[in-house]
N, C-alpha and C positions, 0 to 999 in steps of 0.2 A: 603515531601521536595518540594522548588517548583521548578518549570520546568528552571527557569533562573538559580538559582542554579545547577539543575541537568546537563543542558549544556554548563556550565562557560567555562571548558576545552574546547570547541570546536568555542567558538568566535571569527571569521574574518576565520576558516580558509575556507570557501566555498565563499569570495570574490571574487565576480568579478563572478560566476555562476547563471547559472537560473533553476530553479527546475521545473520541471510539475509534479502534483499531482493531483490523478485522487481520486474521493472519498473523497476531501479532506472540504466539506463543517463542520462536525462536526465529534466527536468522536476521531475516530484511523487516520483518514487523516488530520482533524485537528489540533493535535497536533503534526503530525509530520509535514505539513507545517511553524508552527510556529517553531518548533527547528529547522529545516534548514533555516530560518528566521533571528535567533539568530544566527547563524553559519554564517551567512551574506551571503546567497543567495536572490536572486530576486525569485517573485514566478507566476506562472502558478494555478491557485484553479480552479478546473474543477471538475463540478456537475451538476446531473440533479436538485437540488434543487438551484436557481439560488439568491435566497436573503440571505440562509444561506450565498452560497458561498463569495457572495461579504461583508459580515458580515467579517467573515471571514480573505477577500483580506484585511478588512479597520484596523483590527487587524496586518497585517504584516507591514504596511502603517505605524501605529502607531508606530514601533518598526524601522522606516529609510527606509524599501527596498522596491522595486518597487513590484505592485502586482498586477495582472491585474485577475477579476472570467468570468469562462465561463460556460455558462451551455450547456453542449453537452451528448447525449445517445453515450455511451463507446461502445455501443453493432454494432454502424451505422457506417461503415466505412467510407463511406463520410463525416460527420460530424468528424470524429478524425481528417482526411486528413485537412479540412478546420480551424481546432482545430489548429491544431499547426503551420501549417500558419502564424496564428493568434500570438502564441505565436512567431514566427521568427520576424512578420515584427514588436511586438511592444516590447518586450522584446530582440531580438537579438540573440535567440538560443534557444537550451536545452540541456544542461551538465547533468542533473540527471534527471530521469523518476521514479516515481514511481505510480505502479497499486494498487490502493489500494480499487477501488470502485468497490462493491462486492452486493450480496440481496442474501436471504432465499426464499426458499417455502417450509416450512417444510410438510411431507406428507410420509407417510407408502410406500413403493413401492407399495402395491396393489391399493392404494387407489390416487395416485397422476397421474393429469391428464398433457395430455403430455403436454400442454402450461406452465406449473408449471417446468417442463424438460427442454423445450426449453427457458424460460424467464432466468433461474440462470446461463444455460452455456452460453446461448448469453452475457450475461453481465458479469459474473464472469472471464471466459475462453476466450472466441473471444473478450473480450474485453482489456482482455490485449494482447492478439494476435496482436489486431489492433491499440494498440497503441506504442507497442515496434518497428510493423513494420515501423508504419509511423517516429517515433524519431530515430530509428535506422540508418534510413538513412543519417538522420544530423551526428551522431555519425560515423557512417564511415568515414565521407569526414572530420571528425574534427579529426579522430585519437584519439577517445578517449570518453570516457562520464561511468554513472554509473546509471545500471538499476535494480532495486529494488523493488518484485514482493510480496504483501504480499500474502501466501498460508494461511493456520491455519492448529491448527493438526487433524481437522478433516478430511483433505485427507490424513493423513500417518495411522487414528486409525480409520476412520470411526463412525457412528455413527445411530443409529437406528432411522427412519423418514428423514434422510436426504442423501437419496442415492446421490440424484443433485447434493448438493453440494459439499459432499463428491467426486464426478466425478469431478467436477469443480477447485477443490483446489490441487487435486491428479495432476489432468492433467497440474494446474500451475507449478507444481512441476520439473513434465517431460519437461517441456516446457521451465522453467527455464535452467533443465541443457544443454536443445537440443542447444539453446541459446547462451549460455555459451561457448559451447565450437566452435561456428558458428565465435561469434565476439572476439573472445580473442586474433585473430593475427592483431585486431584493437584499443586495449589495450583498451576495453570496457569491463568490469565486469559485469556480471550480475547474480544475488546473489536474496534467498526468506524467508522472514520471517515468522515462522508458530507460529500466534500468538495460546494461551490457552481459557480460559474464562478469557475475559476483561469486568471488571467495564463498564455498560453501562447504558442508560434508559433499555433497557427490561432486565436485568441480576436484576435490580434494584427492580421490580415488581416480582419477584420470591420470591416463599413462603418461610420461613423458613424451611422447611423441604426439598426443592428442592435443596436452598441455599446448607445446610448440606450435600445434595446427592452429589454436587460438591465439597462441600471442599474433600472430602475425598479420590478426584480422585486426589487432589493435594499437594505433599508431603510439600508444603510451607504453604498450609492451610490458603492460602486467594487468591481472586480474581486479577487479574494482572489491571494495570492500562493503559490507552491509552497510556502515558508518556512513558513507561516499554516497547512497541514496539516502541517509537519514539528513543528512544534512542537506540537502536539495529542498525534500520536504519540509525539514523546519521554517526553511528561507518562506517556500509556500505559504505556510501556515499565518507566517511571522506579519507582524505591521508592515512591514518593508513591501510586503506585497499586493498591497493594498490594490493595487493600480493594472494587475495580472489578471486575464482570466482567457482558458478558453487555450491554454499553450502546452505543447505537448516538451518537458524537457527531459533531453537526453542525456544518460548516462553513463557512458562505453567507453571513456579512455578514447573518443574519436573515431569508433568504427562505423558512424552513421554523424555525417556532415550533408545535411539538408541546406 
């Protein structure tokens, strides 16, 4: 189905908002920048890869709304500080946050050295730390705003070779609802999406046998699509969720029924 289709229901109603999206050069950040796009937000595309990003910015451009790419290290906190700045003085706010820029070091606990430790919480975990603090601040004085933290389920089920990240996404987790219930007498929401195995370039290069070892963890018995979390988070974002805070949703085709 395509993605205009899939977000019909949700056009114009994020008019008049500005989005920052962290991660959002390609993949899962990018197409959720683009349906909040379609929803009629203005956008923030914030990446260490700086030509995707503005690729990207020039794709929302096309579709009306203002879109400005930054390429900033999520993990630098002066850099986020200056980051959004950045998004105030040329876009005029930020109404929705979402942390979506995340890396692997995959590695055995015995065998993973500690720069590979320190490189995935820096950027996974302090990195959305450092940027809800710095957006959050706007959101107070606005009374208001929507922060959307994507976790995955490999911090509620763990996973062998990836202790990191598994810390990393857990700790989103915690961090989401510690969050949650900080800014909620600010009528700021902030909600985490635990994606599954999503359709990717490296899911894509997986052997058929590997393939097969995944479906089988997945009662829907195929790979989720980037779209398939953008839409999750729209809902997030959207009016309809007015009444949400503090809720970790998952999204795996059913391989994690809590």
């Amino acid at each position: 189905m395509e993605q205009e289709e899939r977000t019909s229901w949700a056009a114009g109603v994020l008019e008049g908002k500005t989005a920052l999206v962290t991660g959002a050069a390609q993949n899962i950040g990018k197409a959720i920048a683009l349906t909040l796009a379609r929803m009629g937000a203005d956008l923030a595309v914030v990446d260490v890869n700086e030509e995707k990003a503005e690729e990207t910015a020039g794709e929302i451009r096309g579709l009306g709304r203002r879109a400005i790419a930054l390429r900033v290290n999520v993990a630098d906190a002066g850099a986020v500080d200056s980051c959004v700045e950045k998004v105030v003085e040329k876009l005029g706010g930020v109404d929705i946050l979402i942390n979506n820029a995340g890396i692997t070091r995959d590695a055995l606990l015995l065998r993973m050295k500690e720069e590979e430790w320190d490189a995935v919480i820096a950027v996974n975990l302090k990195g959305t730390y450092n940027f809800t603090k710095a957006v959050s601040r706007l959101m107070v004085r606005a009374k208001g705003g929507r922060i959307v933290n994507i976790a995955s389920v490999i911090g509620v089920m763990g996973n062998a070779g990836q202790a990191n990240y598994a810390a990393s996404k857990a700790g989103i987790i915690g961090f989401t609802k510690a969050v949650a219930k900080e800014l909620a007498s600010r009528s700021i929401t902030v909600n985490a999406v635990a994606p599954g195995f999503i359709r990717t370039a490296m899911t894509e290069v997986l052997s058929d046998k590997a393939r097969q070892s995944l479906m089988d963890l997945i009662p829907l018995k195929r790979l989720g699509e980037s779209q398939d979390v953008a839409e999750v988070v729209a809902f997030l974002v959207s009016p309809a969720s007015a009444y949400i805070t503090g809720q970790v949703v998952h999204v795996d085709g059913g391989m994690v029924m809590a």
